[in-house]
N, C-alpha and C positions, 0 to 999 in steps of 0.2 A: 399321312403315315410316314413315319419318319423309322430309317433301316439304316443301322451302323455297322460296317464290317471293319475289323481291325487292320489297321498298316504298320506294322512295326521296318520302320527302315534299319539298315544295316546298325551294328555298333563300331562306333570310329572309335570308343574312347582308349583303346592303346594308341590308333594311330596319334592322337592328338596330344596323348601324354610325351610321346616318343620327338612329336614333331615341335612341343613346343620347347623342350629339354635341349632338341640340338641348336633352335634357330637362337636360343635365346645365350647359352653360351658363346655360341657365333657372334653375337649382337657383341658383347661383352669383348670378346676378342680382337673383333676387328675394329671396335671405339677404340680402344687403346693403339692397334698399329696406324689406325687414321690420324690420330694425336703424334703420334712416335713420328709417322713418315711423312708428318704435314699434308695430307691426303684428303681433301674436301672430298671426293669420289666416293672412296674409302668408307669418311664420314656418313657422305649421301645413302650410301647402301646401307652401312650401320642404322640410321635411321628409319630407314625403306623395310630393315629387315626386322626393328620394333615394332613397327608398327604392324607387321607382320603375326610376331607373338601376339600383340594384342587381338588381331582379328582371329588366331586358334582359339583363345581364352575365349574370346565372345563366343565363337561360334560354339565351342563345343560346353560352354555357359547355357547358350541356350538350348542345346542341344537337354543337356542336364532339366533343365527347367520346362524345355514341354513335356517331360514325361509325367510329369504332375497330373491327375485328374482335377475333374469340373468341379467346383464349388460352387456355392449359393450365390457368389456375386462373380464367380467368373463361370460361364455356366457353359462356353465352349473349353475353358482348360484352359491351359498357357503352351501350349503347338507356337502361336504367332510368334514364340519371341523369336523361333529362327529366324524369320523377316524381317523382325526387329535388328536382329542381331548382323545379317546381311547388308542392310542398309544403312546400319553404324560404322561395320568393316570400310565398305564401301567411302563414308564420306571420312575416316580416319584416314584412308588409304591419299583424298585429293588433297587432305589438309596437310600433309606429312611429304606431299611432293611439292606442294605452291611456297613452303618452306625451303625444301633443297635449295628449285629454283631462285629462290630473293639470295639465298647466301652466294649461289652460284654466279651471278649474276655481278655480287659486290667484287668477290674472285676476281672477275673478269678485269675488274678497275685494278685490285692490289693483287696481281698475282704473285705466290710465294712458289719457292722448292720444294718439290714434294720426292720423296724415296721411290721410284718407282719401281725395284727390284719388290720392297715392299707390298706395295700394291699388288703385282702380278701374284705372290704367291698368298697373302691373305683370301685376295679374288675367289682364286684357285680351289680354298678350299671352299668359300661360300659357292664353289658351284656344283661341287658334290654334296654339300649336306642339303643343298636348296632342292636339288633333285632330287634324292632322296624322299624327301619329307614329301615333295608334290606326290609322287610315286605313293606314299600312303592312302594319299587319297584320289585317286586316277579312276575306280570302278565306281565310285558315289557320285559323279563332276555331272552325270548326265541325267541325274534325276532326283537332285537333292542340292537350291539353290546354295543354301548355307554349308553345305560341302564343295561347292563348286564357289565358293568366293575363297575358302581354303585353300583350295586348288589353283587356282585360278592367281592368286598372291603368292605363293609358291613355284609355280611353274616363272611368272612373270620374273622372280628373285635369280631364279637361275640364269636366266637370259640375260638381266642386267648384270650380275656377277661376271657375267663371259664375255661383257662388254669394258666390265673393268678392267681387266685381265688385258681384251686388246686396247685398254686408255694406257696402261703402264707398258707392255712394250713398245708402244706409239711416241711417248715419253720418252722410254729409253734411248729410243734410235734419231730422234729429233733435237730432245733437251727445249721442246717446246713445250712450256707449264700450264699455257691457256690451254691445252688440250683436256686438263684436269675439268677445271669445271664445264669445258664443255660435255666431257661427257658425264657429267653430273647434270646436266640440263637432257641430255639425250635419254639417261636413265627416267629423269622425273616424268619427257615425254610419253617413253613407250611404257611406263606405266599409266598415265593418266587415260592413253588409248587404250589397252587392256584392260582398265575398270571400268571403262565406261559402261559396258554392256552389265554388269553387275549392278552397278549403279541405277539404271534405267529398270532393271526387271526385277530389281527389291522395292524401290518406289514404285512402279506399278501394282503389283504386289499389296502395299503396305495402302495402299487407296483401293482396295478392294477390286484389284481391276481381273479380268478373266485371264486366267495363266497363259502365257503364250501359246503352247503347245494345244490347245483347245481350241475350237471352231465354234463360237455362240452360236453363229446360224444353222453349223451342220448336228449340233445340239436342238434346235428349237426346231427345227425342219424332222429329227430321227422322233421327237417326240408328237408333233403330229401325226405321224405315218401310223401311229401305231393303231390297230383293231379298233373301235367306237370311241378314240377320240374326235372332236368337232375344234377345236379352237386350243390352245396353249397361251396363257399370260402371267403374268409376273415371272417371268424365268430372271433367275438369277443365280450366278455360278463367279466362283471366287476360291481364293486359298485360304485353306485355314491352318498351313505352313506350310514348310517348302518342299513339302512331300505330299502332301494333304490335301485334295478340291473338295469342294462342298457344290452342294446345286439346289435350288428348291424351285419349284415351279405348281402351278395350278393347270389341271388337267381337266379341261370342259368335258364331260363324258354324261351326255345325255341319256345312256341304257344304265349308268352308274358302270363300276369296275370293282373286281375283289382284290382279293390280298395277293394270290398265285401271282395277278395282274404285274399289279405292281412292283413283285420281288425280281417278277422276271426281266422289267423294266429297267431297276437299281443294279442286277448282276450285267446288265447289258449296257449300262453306263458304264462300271468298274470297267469294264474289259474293253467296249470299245473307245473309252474317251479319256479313261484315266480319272474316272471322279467318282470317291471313295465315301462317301456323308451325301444321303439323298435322301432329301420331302418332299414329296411328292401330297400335294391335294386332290382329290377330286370334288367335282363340279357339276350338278346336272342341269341348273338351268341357267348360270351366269354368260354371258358373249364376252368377246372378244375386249370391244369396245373402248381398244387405245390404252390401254393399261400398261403401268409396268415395266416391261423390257426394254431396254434402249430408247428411253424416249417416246413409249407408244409401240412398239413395235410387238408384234405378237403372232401367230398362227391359225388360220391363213389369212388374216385381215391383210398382213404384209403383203404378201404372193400377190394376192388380187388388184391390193394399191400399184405393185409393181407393173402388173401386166396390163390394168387401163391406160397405167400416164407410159407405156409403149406406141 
């Protein structure tokens, strides 16, 4: 039996029209003062902060594109492309710092003069509009991955912005130039640290793995317990975006089960586990017998393996 309840998450799209309008003028802005005040830093961020844009456009691309219903050949919808979309942000974001780093790098050999009055107040403003823009999306970060890589590259921008800010009066007070691209290498860092975690949970994600936030066993464990179940196998639970879980499992129910059974079942998923798209089979006379879940694993063939080999 298969039971669909609708999730419609939040609408971000003023915040992303808003957010991509300021970061992307910023972008514009601050090439030119990087140019002007000889400022690889500058530059670094100017870069940091395209590819930035790019990751709003994805996201709220795909944001656009899972609203699409299922067709004949795509027969879950287009939901995934948030993940898709998270996990492009993501590897755009390592490819656009591993660049900083190699110019920053060359820097270090020809170091040039760079304006740093310039710097500090360009900075300055990238760390209001960077704030800003995270600030749009601050309430989505905790439950919607592809809002929370928006977030998450925004928040980051601003930090590194305030570190420009302290590269140029560091600059100022010194008249030491290598401090330019060092912290142009410092920037690439606490970004690369920052996405990492974005990185790791769109690719798990995107390999069908079980959302972090979920407990497979306390999933496979609440559906055994339940009234004339005997055994639970092929459980499988997965996203089907970044808002979205899915679960389907086979339910050994040797008196059989009805409909009431089961709805009661799918509304006590939604609520206690967060998974929204539930099939559920029943079964009356199939066992256990190593199927399926993790390698074999299943309900209570597992429990029992566990507590002999104690």
């Amino acid at each position: 039996m298969d039971h669909e309840q609708s999730h419609t998450p939040p609408n971000f799209n003023r915040a992303f029209a808003i957010g991509i309008s300021l970061n992307l003028a910023f972008v514009v802005v601050e090439a030119v003062y990087g140019v002007i005040g000889n400022s690889l830093a500058l530059l670094a961020d100017a870069g940091h902060n395209f590819s930035d844009v790019m990751t709003l456009l994805l996201a709220w691309g795909a944001m656009a594109i899972s609203k699409r219903g299922a067709t004949a050949r795509h027969t879950f919808g287009f939901k995934k492309a948030t993940i898709l979309a998270s996990l492009s942000s993501a590897l755009l974001l390592y490819g656009a710092m591993a660049i900083i780093i190699w110019e920053a790098l060359g820097r270090f050999r020809m170091p040039a003069p760079s304006d740093s009055a310039t710097i500090i107040m360009v900075a300055a403003v990238g760390v209001v509009i960077n704030t800003a823009t995270a600030l749009l999306f601050v309430s989505g970060r905790k439950h919607d991955l592809n809002i929370k890589g928006a977030f998450l590259h925004m928040a980051a921008d601003a930090v590194v912005s305030a570190g420009v800010v302290g590269a140029g009066f560091a600059i100022a007070a010194t008249g030491w130039q290598w401090l330019d691209p060092l912290a142009s290498i410092a920037i690439a860092l606490v970004v690369l640290i920052t996405g990492w975690g974005l990185l790791r949970d769109s690719f798990h994600l995107t390999m069908a793995g079980v959302p972090a936030h979920i407990d497979s066993n306390e999933v496979l464990a609440f559906l055994g317990r339940q009234p004339g179940v005997s055994s639970v196998h092929d459980l499988h639970i997965w996203a089907g975006s970044t808002t979205e879980n899915m679960l389907t499992a086979h339910l050994v129910m040797p008196e059989g089960g009805s409909d009431d059974f089961l709805l009661e079942i799918m509304n006590r998923l939604r609520r206690d586990f967060q998974i929204h798209h539930v099939t559920l089979q029943i079964e009356q006379d199939a066992k256990c017998g190593g199927r399926g879940h993790q390698g074999g694993r299943c309900w209570p063939a597992q429990a029992k393996a566990q507590k002999k080999s104690a």
